[in-house]
C-alpha positions in Angstrom: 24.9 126.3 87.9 22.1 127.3 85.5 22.2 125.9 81.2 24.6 128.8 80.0 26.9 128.4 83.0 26.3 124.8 81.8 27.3 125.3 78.4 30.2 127.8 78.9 31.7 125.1 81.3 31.6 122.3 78.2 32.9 125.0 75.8 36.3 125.7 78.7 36.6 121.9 78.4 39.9 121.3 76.7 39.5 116.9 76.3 36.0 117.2 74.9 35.7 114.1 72.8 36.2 115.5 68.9 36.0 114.1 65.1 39.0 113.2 63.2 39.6 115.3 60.5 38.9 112.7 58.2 35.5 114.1 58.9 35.7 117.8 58.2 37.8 116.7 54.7 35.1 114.5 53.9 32.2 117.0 54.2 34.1 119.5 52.3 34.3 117.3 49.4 31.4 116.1 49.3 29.9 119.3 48.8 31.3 119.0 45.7 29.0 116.7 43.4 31.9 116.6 41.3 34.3 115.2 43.8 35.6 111.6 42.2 35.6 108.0 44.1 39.6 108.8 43.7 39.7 111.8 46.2 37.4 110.3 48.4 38.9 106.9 48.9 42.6 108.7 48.6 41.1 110.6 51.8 39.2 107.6 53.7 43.3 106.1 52.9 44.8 108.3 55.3 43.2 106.8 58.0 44.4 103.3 57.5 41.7 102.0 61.1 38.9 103.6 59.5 39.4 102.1 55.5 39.4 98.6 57.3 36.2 99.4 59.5 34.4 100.4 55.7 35.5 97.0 54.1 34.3 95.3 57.1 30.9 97.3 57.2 30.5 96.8 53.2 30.8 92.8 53.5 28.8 92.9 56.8 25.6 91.5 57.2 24.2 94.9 57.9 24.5 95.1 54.1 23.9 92.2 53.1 26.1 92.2 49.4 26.5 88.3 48.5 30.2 88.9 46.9 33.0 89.5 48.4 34.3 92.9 48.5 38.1 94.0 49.1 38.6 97.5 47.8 38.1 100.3 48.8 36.8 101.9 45.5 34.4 99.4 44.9 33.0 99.7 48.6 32.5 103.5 48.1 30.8 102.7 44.7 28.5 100.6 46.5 27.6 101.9 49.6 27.9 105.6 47.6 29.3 108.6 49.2 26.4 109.7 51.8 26.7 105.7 53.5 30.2 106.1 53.2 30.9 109.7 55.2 27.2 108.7 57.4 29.3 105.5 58.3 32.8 106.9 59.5 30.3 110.0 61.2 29.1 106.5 63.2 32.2 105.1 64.0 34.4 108.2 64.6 31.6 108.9 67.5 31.4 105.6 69.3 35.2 105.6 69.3 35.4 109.5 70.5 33.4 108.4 73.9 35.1 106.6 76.6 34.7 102.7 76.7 34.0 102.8 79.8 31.9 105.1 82.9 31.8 104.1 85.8 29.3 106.5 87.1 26.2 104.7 89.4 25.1 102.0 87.9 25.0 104.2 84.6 26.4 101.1 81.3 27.7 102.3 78.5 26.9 99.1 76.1 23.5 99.5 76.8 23.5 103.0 76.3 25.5 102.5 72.5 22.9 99.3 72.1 19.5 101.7 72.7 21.0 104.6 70.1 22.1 102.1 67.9 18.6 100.4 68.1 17.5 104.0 67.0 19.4 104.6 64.5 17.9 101.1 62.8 14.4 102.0 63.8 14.8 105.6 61.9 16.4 104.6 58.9 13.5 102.0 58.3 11.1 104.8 58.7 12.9 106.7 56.4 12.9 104.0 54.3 9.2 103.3 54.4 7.8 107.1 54.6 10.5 107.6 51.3 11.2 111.4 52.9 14.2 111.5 54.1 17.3 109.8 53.9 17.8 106.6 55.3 21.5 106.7 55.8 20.8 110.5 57.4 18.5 108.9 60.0 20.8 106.3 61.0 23.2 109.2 62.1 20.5 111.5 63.6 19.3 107.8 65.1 22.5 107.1 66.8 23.9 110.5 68.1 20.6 111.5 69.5 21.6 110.9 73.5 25.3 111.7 73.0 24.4 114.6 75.7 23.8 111.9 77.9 27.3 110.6 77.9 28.9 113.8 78.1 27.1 114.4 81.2 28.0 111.2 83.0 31.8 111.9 81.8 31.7 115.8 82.8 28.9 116.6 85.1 29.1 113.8 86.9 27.0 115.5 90.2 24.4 116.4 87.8 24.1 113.1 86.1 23.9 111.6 89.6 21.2 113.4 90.7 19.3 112.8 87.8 20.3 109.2 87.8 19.0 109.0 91.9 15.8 111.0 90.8 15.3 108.4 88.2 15.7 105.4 90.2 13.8 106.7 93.3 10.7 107.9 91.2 10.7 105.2 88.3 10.4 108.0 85.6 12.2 108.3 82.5 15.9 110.2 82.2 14.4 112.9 80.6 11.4 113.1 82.9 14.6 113.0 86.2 16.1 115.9 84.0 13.0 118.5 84.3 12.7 117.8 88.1 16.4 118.1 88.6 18.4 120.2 86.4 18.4 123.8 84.9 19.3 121.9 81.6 18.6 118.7 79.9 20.7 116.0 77.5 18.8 117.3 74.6 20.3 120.3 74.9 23.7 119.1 76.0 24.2 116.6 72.9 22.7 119.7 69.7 25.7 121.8 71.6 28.2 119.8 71.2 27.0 118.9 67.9 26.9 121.9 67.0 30.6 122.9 67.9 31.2 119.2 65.7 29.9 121.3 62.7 27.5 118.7 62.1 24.4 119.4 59.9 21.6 121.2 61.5 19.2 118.6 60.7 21.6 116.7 62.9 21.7 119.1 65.6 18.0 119.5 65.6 17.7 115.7 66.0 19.6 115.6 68.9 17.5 119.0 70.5 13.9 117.7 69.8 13.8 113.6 70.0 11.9 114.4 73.0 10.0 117.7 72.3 9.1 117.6 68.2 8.5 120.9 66.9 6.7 121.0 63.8 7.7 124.4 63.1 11.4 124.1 62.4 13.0 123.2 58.9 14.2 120.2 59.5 10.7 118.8 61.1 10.4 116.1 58.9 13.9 114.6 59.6 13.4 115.3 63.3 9.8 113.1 63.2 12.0 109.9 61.7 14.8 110.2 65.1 11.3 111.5 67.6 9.3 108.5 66.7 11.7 105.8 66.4 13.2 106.9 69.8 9.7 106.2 71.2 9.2 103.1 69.4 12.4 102.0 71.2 11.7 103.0 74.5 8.3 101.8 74.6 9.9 98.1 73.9 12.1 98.4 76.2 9.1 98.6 79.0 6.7 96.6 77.0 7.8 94.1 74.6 4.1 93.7 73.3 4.5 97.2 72.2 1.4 99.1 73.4 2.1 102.4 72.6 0.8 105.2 75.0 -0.1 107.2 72.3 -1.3 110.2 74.4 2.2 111.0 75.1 3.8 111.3 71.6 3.0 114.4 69.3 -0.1 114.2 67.0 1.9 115.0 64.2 4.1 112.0 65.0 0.9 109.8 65.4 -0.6 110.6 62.5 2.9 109.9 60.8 3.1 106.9 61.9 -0.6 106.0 61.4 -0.4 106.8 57.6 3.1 104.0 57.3 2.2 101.3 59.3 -0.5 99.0 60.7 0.8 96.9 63.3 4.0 98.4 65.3 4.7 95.4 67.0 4.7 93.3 64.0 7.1 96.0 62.3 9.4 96.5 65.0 9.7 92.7 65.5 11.2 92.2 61.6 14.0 94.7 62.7 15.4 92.3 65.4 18.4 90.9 63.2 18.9 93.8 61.7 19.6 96.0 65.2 21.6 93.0 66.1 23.5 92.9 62.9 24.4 96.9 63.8 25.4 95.9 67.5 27.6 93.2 65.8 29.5 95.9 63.9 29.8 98.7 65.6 30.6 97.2 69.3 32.3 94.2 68.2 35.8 95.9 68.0 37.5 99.4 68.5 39.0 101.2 65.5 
């Protein structure tokens, strides 16, 4: 099969994972600046799983607010109405994928723990470069490998390949995918994205976390997901945090040279933080 044979085949699939419609109404209103806290929290209401999920993540310590909070209105008020929709974006995806895959030796908690480590490592980039939205880059953080998962659950010979290629040559996924397949996760994950209607800073996240491309639009939101991603990895092989920087872009180096001194050091004061996210987003199942 070559990629649009690839993609055509994901299209014809009729139990691709999708978003509740809480999702799409959410979007829609929020276009609106005008939209009240009433017609978004009598929205978030329909979904009775998801209102429970948004009081547990507003008195989380991924928040951190010292006083109780019990209503739905004064959650939204808090968290404000980009947290709020980024958040149920979050949990609507980890809950669309199986629980489950039992595909090589391939796990999905680790795989949920790495994006979720992401999506902690870009929002506090966004926070500290003050470019982009921090809630935004959680997302972008979080769904950047979805492409991966969608491979292991419908192109399981192709994932396996990658996934021998991988293990017999000690090289990255991505780096398996080039020497493998006529298409890779990156591409995969902005597809099926895109079909989600999600933003197209979203979409782009999800194509170029590996490859950045300073040209497009959304470049600067793309650099946040890109260099956390790296960041991430690069602990995950080296927990001193020695950063090759040869293989990241320039523009991503220099980036990351003009917000921080010492990686390591940075990284390291995320640690409770990431945990705090594993805590509440893999603890339970809406």
């Amino acid at each position: 099969m070559d990629e649009q044979e690839i993609l055509k085949k994901l299209d014809s699939i009729r139990d691709i994972p999708t978003l509740p419609t809480i999702v799409f109404e959410l979007n829609k209103l929020l276009r609106d600046p005008d939209t009240s806290i009433q017609t978004v929290c009598d929205t978030i209401e329909k979904d009775q799983a998801i209102t429970l999920k948004i009081l547990k993540l507003v008195n989380s310590a991924f928040y951190g607010f010292k006083s109780k909070i019990s209503d739905l209105r004064n959650a939204v008020a808090l968290l404000g109405y980009n947290a709020v929709r980024n958040a149920i974006v979050s949990l609507s995806v980890i809950n669309s994928f199986p629980k489950r895959v039992t595909l090589m030796d391939f796990d999905i908690s680790l795989f949920w723990k790495h994006s979720l480590a992401v999506a902690v490592t870009s929002k506090n980039i966004a926070q500290l470069s003050k470019k982009e939205s921090p809630d935004n880059c959680f997302v972008g953080g979080l769904l950047h490998d979805t492409g991966k998962v969608i491979m292991a659950q419908y192109f399981p010979k192709l994932f396996e390949a990658v996934w021998s290629t991988l293990q017999n040559n000690q090289i990255s996924f991505y780096e398996s995918e080039q020497k493998t397949l006529p298409i890779d996760h990156t591409k995969v994950g902005a597809h099926l994205a895109d079909k989600w209607q999600l933003p197209q800073g979203l979409v782009d996240a999800i194509r170029w976390h590996h490859e950045f491309q300073p040209e497009i639009k959304s470049a600067n939101f793309v650099k946040n997901i890109y260099l956390a991603n790296f960041i991430v990895n690069a602990y995950d092989l080296d927990p001193e945090l020695r950063l090759d920087l040869s293989k990241m872009h320039p523009d991503v180096v220099k980036f990351m040279m003009n917000m921080m001194e010492d990686v390591g050091d940075w990284y390291t004061g995320l640690t409770s933080e990431i945990e705090a996210a594993y805590d509440l987003f893999l603890e339970t199942e809406l």
